[in-house]
C-alpha positions in Angstrom: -13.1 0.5 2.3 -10.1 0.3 -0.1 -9.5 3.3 -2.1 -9.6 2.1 -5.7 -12.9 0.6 -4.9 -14.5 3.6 -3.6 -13.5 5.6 -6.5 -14.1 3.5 -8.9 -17.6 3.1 -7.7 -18.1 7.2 -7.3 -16.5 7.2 -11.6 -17.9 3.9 -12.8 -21.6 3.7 -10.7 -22.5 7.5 -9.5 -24.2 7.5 -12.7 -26.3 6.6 -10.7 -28.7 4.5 -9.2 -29.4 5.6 -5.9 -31.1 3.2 -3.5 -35.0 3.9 -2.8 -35.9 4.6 1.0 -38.8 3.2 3.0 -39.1 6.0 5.8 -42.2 8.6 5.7 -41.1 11.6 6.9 -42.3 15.1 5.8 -39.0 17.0 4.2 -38.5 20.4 2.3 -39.7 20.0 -1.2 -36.7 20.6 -3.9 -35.9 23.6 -4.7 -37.0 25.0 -8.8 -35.5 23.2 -11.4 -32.2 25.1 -12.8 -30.8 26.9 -9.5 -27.4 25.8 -8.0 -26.2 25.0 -4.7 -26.7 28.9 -3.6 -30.6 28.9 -4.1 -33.5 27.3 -3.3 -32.9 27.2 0.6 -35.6 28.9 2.0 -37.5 25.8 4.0 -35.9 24.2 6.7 -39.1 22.3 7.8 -38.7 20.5 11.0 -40.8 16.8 11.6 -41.8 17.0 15.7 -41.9 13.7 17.4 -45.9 13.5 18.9 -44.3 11.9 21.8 -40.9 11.4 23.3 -38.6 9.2 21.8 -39.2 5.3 21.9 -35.3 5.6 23.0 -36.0 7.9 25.9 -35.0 5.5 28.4 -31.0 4.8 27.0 -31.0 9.1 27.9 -29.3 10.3 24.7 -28.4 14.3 23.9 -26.7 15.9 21.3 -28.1 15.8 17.9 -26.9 13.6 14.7 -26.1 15.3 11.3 -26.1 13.0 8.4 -27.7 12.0 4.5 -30.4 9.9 3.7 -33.2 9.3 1.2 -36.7 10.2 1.5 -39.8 7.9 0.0 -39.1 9.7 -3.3 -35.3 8.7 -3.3 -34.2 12.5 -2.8 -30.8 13.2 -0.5 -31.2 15.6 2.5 -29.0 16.2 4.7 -30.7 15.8 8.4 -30.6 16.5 11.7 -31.9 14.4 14.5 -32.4 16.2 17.8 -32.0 12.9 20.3 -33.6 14.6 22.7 -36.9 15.3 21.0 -36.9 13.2 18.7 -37.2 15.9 15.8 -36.0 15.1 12.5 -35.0 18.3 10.7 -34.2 18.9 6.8 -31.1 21.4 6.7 -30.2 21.3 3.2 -32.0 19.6 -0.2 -29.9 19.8 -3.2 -31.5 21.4 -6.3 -34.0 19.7 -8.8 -32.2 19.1 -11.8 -28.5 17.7 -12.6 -28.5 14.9 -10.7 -26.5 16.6 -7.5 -24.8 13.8 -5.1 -24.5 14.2 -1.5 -21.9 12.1 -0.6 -20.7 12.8 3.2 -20.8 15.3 6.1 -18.9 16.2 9.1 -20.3 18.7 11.6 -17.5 21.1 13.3 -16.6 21.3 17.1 -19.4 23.3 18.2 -22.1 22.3 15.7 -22.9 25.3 13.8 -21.7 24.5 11.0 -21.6 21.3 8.4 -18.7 20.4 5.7 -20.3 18.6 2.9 -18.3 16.8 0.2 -20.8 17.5 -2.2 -21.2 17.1 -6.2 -23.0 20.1 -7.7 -25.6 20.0 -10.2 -24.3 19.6 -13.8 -25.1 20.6 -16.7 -28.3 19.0 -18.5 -26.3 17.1 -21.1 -23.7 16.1 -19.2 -23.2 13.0 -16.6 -22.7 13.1 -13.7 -20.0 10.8 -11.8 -20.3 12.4 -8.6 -17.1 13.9 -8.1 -17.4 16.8 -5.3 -15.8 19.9 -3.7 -16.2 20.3 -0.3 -18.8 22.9 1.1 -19.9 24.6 3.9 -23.3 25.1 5.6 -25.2 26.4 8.4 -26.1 23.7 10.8 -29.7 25.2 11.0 -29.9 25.6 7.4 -30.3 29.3 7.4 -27.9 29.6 4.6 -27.1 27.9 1.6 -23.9 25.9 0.9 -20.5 28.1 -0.1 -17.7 26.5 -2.2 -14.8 25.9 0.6 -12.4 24.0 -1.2 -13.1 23.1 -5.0 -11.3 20.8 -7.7 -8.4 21.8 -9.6 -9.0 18.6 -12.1 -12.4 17.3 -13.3 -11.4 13.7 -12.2 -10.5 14.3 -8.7 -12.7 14.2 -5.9 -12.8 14.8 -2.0 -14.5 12.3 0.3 -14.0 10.9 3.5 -14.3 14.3 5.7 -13.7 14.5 9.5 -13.8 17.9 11.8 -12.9 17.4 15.4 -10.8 20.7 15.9 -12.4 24.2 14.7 -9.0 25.1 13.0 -8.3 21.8 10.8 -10.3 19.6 8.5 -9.2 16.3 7.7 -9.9 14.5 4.1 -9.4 12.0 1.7 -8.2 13.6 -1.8 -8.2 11.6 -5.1 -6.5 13.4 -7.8 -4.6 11.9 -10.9 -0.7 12.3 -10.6 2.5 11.7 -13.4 3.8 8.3 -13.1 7.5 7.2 -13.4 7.3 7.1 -17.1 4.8 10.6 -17.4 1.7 8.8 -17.1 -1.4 9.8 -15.3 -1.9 7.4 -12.1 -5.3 8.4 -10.3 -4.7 7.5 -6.1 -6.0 8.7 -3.1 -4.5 10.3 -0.5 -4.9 11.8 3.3 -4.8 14.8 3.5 -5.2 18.3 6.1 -6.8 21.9 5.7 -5.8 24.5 8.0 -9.2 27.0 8.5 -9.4 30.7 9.4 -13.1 31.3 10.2 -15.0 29.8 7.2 -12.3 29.9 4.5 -9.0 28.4 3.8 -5.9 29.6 6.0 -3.7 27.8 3.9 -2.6 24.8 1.0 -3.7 21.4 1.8 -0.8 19.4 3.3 -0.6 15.6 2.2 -0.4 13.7 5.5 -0.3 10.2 3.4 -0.1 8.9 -0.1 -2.3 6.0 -1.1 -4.3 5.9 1.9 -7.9 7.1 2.7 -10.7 7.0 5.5 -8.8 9.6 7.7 -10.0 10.1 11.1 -8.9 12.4 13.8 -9.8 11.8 17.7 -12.2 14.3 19.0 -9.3 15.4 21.2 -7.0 15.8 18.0 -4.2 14.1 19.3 -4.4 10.7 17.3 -4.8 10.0 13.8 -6.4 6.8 12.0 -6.4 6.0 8.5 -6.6 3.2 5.8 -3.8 2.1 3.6 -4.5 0.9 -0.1 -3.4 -2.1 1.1 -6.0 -2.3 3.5 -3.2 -1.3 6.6 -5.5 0.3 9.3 -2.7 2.6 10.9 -2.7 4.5 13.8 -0.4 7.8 13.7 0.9 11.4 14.6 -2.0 14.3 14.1 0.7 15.2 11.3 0.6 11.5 9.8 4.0 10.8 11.1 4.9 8.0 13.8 2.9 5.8 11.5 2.0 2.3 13.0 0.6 -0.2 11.5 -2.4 -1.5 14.0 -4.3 -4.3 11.7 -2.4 -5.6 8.9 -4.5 -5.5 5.9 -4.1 -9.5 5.4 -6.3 -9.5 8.8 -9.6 -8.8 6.5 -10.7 -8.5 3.2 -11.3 -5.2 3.9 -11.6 -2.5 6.8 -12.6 1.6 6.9 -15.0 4.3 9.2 -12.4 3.9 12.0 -13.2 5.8 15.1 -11.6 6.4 18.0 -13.1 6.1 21.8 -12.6 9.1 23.8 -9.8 8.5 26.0 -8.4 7.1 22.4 -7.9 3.6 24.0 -9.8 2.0 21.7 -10.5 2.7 18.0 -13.6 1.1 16.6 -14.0 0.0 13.0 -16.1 -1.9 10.5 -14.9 -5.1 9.0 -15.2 -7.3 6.4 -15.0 -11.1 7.5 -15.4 -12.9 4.1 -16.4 -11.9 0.9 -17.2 -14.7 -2.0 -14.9 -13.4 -5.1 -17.3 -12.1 -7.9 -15.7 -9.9 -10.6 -17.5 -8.7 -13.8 -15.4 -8.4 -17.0 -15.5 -4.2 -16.4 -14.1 -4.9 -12.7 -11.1 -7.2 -14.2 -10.9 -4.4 -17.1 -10.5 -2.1 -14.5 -8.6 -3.4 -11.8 -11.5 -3.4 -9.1 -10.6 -5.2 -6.2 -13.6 -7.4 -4.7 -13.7 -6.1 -0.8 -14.8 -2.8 0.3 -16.1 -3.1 3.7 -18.5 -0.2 2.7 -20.8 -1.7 0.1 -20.4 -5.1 1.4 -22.1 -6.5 4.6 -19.8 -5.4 7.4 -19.9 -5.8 11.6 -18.6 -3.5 14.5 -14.7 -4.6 15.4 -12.5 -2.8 18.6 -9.1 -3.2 18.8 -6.9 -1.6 21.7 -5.4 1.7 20.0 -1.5 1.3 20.9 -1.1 -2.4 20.7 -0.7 -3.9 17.0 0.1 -7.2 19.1 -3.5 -7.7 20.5 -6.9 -9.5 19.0 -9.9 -7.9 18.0 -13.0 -8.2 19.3 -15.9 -8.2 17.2 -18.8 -6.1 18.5 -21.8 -7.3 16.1 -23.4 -9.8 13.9 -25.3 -7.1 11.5 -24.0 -7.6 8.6 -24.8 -4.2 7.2 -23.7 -1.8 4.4 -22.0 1.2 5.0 -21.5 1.2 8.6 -20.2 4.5 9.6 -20.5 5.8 13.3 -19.7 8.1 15.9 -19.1 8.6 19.7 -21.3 10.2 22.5 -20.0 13.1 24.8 -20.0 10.7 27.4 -18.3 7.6 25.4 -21.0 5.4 26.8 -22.9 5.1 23.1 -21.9 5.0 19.5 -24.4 6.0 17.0 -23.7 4.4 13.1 -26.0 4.8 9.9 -26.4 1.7 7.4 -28.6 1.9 4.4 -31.2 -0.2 6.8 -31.2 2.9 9.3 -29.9 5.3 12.0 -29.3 3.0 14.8 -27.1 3.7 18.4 -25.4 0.6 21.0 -23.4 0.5 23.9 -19.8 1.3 23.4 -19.3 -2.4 24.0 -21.8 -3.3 21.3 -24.7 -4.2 23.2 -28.2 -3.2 23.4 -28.5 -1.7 19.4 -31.3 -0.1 19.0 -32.6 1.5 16.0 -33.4 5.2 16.3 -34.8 5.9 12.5 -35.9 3.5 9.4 -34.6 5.5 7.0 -32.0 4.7 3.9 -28.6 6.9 5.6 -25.7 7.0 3.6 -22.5 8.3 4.0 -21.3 9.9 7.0 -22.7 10.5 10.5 -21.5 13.1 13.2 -22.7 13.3 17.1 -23.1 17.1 17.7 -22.7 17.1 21.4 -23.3 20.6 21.8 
């Protein structure tokens, strides 16, 4: 997804209306009405699968962290034990303030979760689901503590990725002076060196105008989107920048995601998109691709070789395709708002592990 668009639509449309969900699952009921993100985190309730998985045979392990609604159109952030087949609720934002779970990333090991995450806010006030970014036990045995919060009220973290245990990678939008002193709002990539569960240092901008940052599990290759829809390869440190698709290629492109021997980085895609702009969008300079609130199909392209074709993976035509690797590289699990669903690295054989309205973000924990 471009940039502008994904901002615009967490300013102009997190007011919000937050699709329903059609799974029934048994989660945590909300914490009381009034307490903020450090309360109300005494249930972690786990839903056991009666049997084994109807996905038994394709021998997943590892679990999968990621948000989606319930049947009364409440965010949890989950945890789906691919073994098992349990489904557990680690964290349920507060009653009250309309709080917005927008992503999560697991670290390394999996015992812990970074959330970008928009607080509660105050009764009268609305809420455009700006967030700071969080941390939390992965077994929800504690509740989430402010890691790195906003300087402005208009900026906002998203995009979060956390393949080494030291660095966090994000995108950052934050208004900035223009050439002539005015405010210009853009996003950018940006890195967090950590020290246990706290910051070890500033934030160091890696790329201006870009977003969708993602780091190869081994941390030795960096992806990201330009806000002209580039998808460029690079340096851990943003430098060596290469551009891989030119953003002419497709309307629009985002949740890139390298294989594990970082041959290959995978990708969603837009393929065509039937211009259709309100009078606010023209007032406000919305472009009309995203690739992650349109429908959208699996793409690979080979990692080092701007020269090549893709291929395209899918015909799903799904929103919000986000995904991640097995420990193995043989599977690639992705969430849509039509479900949790897993395929072949090649994209065959999809297979749909939950029914459930995901959002977001998705992370394999392998450990």
């Amino acid at each position: 997804m471009k940039p502008d668009r994904y901002l615009l639509i967490l300013i102009l449309l997190l007011g919000i209306a937050l699709a329903g969900c059609n799974v029934e699952i048994t989660t945590t009921q909300p914490p009381p009405a009034g307490t903020t993100p450090s309360g109300g985190l005494d249930i972690v309730e786990t839903v056991t699968a009666p049997d084994t998985p109807a996905w038994s045979s394709l021998g997943l392990t590892g679990r999968l962290v990621f948000i989606a609604f319930d049947q009364d159109n409440q965010q949890h952030v989950y945890l789906l034990d691919l073994e098992t087949g349990d489904l557990t609720t680690v964290f349920t934002p507060p009653a009250g303030g309309q709080p917005v779970l927008l992503e999560v990333a697991a670290s390394p090991d999996g015992a812990q979760v970074l959330l970008a995450y928009a607080p509660p806010v105050d009764e009268n006030a609305i809420q455009f689901g700006f967030a700071d970014l969080y941390l939390l036990p992965s077994d929800g045995s504690a509740p989430p503590e402010l890691l790195l919060g906003r300087a402005d009220d208009t900026e906002t973290y998203f995009n979060i990725s956390w393949p080494l245990a030291d660095t966090i990678y994000f995108g950052h939008y934050a208004p900035t002076l223009g050439e002539l002193g005015e405010t210009i709002y853009k996003s950018r990539v940006e890195r967090l060196p950590l020290a246990g569960d706290a910051p070890a240092g500033e934030p160091e901008i890696l790329a201006v105008d870009a977003s969708w940052p993602r780091l190869s599990r081994d941390g030795s290759r960096l992806a990201y989107v330009t806000g002209t829809n580039d998808l460029v390869v690079a340096e851990p440190d943003g430098s060596e920048a290469q551009i891989l698709i030119p953003g002419a290629t497709f309307p629009a492109v985002d949740a890139p995601l390298f294989s594990l021997d970082n041959e290959t980085l995978y990708y969603s895609a837009v393929e065509t998109v039937t211009p259709s702009l309100s009078w606010l969008d023209r007032l406000t300079g919305v472009r009309v691709a995203a690739a992650h609130n349109v429908p959208s199909d699996w793409w690979r392209h080979p990692a080092g070789d701007p020269d090549s074709a893709s291929d395209k993976l899918t015909n799903l035509q799904e929103i919000g395709l986000y995904g991640d690797i097995s420990a193995d590289g043989e599977h690639i699990a992705f969430i849509s708002t039509n479900g949790v669903q897993v395929m072949n690295a090649d994209g065959s054989g999809v297979f749909r592990l939950l029914d459930i309205d995901a959002t977001g973000t998705v992370n394999w924990i392998w450990e």
